[in-house]
DRENGU-944173 format. One record per residue (C-alpha): residue in three letters; z negated, x negated, y negated. Coordinates in nm, 4 decimals, decimal comma, padded with zeros to 6 digits. Last residue first. Example, Ala and Ser with C-alpha at 12.3 -4.5 7.8 and 13.67 -1.06 7.14 Angstrom:
type;Z;X;Y
SER;-00,7140;-01,3670;00,1060
ALA;-00,7800;-01,2300;00,4500
END
This chain:
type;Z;X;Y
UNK;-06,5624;-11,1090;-08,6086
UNK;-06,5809;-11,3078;-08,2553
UNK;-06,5756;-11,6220;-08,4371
UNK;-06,8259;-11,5585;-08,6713
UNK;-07,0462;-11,4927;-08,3957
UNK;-06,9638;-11,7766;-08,1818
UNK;-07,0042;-11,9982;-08,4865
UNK;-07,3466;-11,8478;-08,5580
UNK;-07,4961;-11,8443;-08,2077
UNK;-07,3705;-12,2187;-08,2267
UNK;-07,6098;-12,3056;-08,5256
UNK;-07,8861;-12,1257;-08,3335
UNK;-07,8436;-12,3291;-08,0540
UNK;-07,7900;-12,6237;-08,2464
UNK;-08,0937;-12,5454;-08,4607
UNK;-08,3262;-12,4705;-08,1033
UNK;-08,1762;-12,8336;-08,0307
UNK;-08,3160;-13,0139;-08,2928
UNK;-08,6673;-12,8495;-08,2607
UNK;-08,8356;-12,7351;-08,5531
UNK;-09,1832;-12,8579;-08,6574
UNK;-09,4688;-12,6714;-08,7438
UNK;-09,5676;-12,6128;-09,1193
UNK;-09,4758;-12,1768;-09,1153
UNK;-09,5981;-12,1166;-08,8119
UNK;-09,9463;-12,3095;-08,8650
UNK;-09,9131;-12,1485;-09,2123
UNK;-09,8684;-11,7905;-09,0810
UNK;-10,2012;-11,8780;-08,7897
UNK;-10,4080;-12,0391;-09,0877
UNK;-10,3622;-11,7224;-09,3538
UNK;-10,6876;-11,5093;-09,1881
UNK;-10,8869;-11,8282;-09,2529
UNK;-10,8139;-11,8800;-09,5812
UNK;-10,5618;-12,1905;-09,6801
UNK;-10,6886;-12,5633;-09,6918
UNK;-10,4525;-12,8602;-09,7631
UNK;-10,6430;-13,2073;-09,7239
UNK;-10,4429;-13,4931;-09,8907
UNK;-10,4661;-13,8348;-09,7352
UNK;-10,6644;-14,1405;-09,7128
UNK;-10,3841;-14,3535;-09,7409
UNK;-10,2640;-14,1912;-10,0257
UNK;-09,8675;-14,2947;-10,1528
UNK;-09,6794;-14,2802;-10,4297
UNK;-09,9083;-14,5842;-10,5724
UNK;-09,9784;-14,4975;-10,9009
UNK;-10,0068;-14,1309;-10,9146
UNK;-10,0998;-14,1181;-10,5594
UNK;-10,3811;-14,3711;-10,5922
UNK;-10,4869;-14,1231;-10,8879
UNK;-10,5089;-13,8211;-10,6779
UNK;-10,8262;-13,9313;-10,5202
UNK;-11,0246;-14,2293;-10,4605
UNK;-11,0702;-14,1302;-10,1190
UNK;-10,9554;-13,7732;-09,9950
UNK;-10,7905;-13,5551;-10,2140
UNK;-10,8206;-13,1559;-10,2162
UNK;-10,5327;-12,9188;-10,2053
UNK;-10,6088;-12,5129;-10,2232
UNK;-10,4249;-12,2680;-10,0607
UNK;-10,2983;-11,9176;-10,1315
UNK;-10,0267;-11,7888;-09,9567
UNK;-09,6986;-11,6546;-10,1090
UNK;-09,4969;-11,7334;-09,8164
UNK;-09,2425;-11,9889;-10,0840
UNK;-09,5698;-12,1254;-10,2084
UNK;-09,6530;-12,1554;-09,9021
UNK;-09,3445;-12,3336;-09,7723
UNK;-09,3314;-12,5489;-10,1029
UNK;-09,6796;-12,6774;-10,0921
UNK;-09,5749;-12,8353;-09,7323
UNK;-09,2762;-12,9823;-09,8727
UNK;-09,3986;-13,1218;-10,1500
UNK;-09,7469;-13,3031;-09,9538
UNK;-09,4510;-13,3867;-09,7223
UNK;-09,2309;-13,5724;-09,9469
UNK;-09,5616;-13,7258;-10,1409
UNK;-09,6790;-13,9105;-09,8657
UNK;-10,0006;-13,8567;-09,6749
UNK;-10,0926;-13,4929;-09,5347
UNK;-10,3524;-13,3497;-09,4167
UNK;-10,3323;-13,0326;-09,2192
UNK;-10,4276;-12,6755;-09,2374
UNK;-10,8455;-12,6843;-09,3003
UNK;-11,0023;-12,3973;-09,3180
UNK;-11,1308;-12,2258;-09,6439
UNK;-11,3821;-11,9534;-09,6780
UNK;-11,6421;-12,2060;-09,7969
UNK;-11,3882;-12,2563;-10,1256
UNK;-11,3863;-11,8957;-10,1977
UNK;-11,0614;-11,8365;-10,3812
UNK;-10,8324;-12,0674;-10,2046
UNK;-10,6487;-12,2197;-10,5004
UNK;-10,2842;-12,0589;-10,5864
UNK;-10,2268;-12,1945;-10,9431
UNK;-10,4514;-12,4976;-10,8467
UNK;-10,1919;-12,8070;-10,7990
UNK;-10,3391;-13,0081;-11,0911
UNK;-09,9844;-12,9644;-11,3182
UNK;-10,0204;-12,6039;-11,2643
UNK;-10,3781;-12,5499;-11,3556
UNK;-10,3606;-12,7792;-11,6450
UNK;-10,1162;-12,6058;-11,8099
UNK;-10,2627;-12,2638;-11,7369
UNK;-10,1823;-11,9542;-11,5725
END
């Protein structure tokens, strides 16, 4: 893999761009990072493409108010929906009480 590849955000690019849906677009860089990071993390190919002037207002400003397209393939959408979609705070106490009762019992 090259350089440039990796610092550009292609080392896992959606290998037919037609074939590509769109996932969700995203604006700062904490959830462009954390979005990249769950498929990454899935192994699922995707491929980023910026909207108005592009990945330079990023660069300068942190921030693109346009936003940053993230496409997967089409039979990858349903595991990324799961994958992106928010948690509830109290499914994690329930689960985070499931634990301590479990540890508990042990």
């Amino acid at each position: 893999m090259s350089f440039w590849k990796k610092l550009l955000g292609l080392e896992k690019p959606v290998e037919d761009k037609a074939s590509g849906v769109l996932l969700i677009t995203v604006h700062g860089n904490e959830e462009l990072s954390a979005v990249e990071a769950l498929l990454r993390a899935a192994e699922l190919p995707y491929r980023k493409a910026e909207e108005g002037a592009g990945d330079i207002v990023r660069v300068i400003a942190g921030y693109n108010m346009y936003g940053t397209s993230i496409y997967v393939r089409a039979e990858d959408l349903e595991t990324a929906r799961e994958l992106i979609a928010p948690v509830d705070a109290a499914t994690l106490e329930e689960d985070a009480t499931a634990e301590d009762e479990g540890e508990a019992s042990e």
